[in-house]
C-alpha positions, 0 to 999 in steps of 0.5 A: 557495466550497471548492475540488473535488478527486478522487482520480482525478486520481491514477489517471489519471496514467501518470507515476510521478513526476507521479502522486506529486505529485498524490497529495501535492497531494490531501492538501493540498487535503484538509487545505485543506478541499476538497470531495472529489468520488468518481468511477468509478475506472478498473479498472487506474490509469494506468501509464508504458511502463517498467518493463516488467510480467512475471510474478514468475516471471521476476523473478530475485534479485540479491545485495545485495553490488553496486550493482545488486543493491541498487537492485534491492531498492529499485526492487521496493519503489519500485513497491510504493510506486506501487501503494500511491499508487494503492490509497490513492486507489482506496479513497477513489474506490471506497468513500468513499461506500458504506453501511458508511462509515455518516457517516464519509466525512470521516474516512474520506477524511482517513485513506486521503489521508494513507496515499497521501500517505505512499505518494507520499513513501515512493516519492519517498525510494526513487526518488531514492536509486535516482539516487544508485546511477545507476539510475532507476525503469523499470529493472528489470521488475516484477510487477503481483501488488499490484494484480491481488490487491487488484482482486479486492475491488473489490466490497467495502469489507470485503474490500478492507480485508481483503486490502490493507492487513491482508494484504498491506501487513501482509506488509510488516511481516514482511520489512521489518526482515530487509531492513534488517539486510541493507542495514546488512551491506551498508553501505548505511545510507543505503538501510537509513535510508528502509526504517526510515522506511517500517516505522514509517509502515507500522504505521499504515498497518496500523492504520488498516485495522484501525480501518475493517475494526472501522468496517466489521464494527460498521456490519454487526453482525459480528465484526470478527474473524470478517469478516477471517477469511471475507474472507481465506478467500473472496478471498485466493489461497493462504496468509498465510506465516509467518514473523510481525512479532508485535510490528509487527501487534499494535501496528498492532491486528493480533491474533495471532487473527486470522490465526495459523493461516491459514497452513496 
């Protein structure tokens, strides 16, 4: 008898590093051939007292010059990463079974754990490089923007597909290279070396949210392109800024057409 999973058990772990590694043991159950059970996901996952969440405002900028400055970088892109372990399983709880997935449920669900599968490992290589700088997860506060942004799609497969991985994780693709060179300037390869490994598993990321948000659109007799553009405009607070990764979108499947003058 096949063995029964549910992305929840990711959701409902409050432990960063425990959260990670039940994310990973989820894919391999998915691989394995289990059966994936989809329950109600809770509206906030499971988060540890630490870091403390304020609003971005009263997050300040620190030079990468210093020890601290750097590990402050990499703790924002830590905490992106826990949220993008919870958005991946949220999707698979939230919308594995809706109607537009139309008989794609396994791909569907094979797709979205391999992206919370490489979120759980991006978070692992960002977090134990922050103990090689003696710093920890926790230690700087953080914002909760990612999640509170994506929860406004909670209703809608097309709008999640959308604002999560077409918006914000494309966002990604943009800053992601000028971080880098500036890791490099500061000589910290080591920490330039985990966010190249990020970037290029994030264009698939990408374009995998392309080829369900195409699923989507074709499933309800759309433009793919035209439904990206009323999503974004409906659910999406403020303006996709410039300036723009092309070369990264186009090869996620992010055609310039689609957001090119939605930053204005």
């Amino acid at each position: 008898m096949a063995a029964k999973v549910s992305p929840l058990g990711v959701l409902t772990e409050s432990n960063p590093w425990e959260k990670a590694k039940k994310a990973r043991e989820f894919r391999r159950a998915v691989l394995g051939g289990a059966t994936v059970f989809c329950e109600s996901p809770p509206k906030r996952p499971a988060r540890p007292e630490r870091p403390p969440l304020v609003s971005p405002r009263e997050l300040r900028r620190r030079r990468l010059g210093s020890p601290e400055g750097r590990a402050a970088l990499l703790h924002a892109i830590a905490h992106i990463e826990l949220n993008a372990i919870d958005l991946a399983a949220d999707m698979i709880a939230r919308f594995a079974d809706a109607p537009d997935v139309a008989g794609q449920r396994d791909a569907f669900i094979a797709d979205w754990s391999s992206v919370c599968d490489d979120e759980a490992r991006h978070f692992g290589l960002i977090s134990d490089r922050l103990v090689e700088l003696d710093f920890v997860y926790g230690d700087f506060p953080a914002h909760n923007g990612l999640w509170d942004a994506a929860m406004k799609t909670n209703f809608d497969i097309a709008a999640r597909l959308s604002i999560a991985p077409l918006v914000l994780e494309a966002r990604g693709l943009d800053v992601t290279p000028g971080m880098i060179v500036k890791l490099d300037q500061a000589e910290d390869r080591e920490s330039a070396a985990i966010l190249e490994i990020i970037y290029e598993e994030e264009v698939g990321h990408v374009a995998i949210g392309m080829l369900w948000l195409q699923h989507v659109a074709s499933h309800r007799e759309k433009d793919s392109r035209t439904l990206f553009r009323g999503m974004v405009r409906e659910h999406f607070k403020g303006t996709i800024k410039p300036p723009f990764n092309h070369a990264a979108r186009h090869k996620a499947g992010l055609k310039l057409s689609f957001y090119e003058d939605l930053s204005t």
